[in-house]
N, C-alpha and C positions, 0 to 999 in steps of 0.2 A: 178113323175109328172113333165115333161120337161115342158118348155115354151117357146115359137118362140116371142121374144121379136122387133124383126123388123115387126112382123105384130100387135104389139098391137094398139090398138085404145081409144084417150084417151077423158074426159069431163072434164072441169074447171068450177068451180062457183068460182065467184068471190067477195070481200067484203062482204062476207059470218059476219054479226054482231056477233058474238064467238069467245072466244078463242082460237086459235090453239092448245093450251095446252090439252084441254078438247075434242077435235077435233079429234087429234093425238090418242088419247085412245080407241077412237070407231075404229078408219081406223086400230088401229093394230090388230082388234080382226078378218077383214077382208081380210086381206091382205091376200095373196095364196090362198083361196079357191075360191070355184065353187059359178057363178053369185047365182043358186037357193038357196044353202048355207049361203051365205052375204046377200039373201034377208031375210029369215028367221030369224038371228041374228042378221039383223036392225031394223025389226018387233017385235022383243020381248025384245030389248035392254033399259032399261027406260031413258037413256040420252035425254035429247033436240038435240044433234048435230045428232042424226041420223035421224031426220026431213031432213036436207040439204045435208047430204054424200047419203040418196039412191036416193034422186033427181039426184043430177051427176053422180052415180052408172047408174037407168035407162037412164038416157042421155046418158053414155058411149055404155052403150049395144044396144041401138036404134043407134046411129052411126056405131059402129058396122054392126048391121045387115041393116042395109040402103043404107051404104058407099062400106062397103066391102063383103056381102051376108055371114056373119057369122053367123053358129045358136047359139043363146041364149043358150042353154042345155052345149055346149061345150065348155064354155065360161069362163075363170078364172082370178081372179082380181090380176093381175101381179105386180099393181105400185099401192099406196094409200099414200098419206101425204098432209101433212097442210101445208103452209108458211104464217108469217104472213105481213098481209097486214096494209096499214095504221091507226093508233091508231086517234080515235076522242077524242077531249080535250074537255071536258066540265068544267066549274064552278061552286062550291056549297058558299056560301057566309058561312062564319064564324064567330067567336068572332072577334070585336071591330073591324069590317071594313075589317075586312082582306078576301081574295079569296083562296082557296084551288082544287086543279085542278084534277078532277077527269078522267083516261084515258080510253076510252072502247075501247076495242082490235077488230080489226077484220082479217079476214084470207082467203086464198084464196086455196080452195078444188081440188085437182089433182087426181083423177081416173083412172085408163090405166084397160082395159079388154084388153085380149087377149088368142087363142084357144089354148086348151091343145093337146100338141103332144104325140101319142100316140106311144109308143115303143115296 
């Protein structure tokens, strides 16, 4: 299963509120296969983070076939990973005055489809 990596086509979500850590786990269960396959095992996967990877999932393949006249069917998800993006600082108030800083992570979703070449 060859992959023509100059013609992939990619979707970014951005400050995506999760962790990349948790993020990272769904994307690698995705990586190399076929779009109808990653759709399947984001649909039955029970993670919260695969609410937002098949948003830029279908994002990637509607560019895809929009941009470059690629069919969906032949479509394999070449490139997947998280980076993480800017952390929100929040405060929880503690014992005898004191502040304690609590951080929520967030991250930024990279998706590349691209067609399988056929040998």
């Amino acid at each position: 299963m060859a992959v023509d990596t100059r013609a992939e086509v990619k979707a970014i979500a951005r400050y995506i509120r999760m962790s990349p850590h948790k993020v990272r786990r769904v994307l690698d269960q995705i990586r190399g296969r076929s779009y109808r396959e990653a759709l399947i095992i984001l649909e039955f996967m029970p993670y919260r983070a695969c609410g937002p990877i098949l948003k830029v999932l279908r994002s990637a393949v509607a560019n895809a076939e929009h941009n470059n006249g690629y069919d969906p069917a032949s479509l394999i998800v070449s490139t997947a990973y998280a980076d993480q993006g800017p952390r929100l600082r929040r405060y929880r108030a503690r014992a005898q005055g004191r502040a304690y800083q609590i951080h929520k992570p967030t991250c930024h979703i990279t998706v590349a489809v691209a067609p399988e070449i056929e040998e």
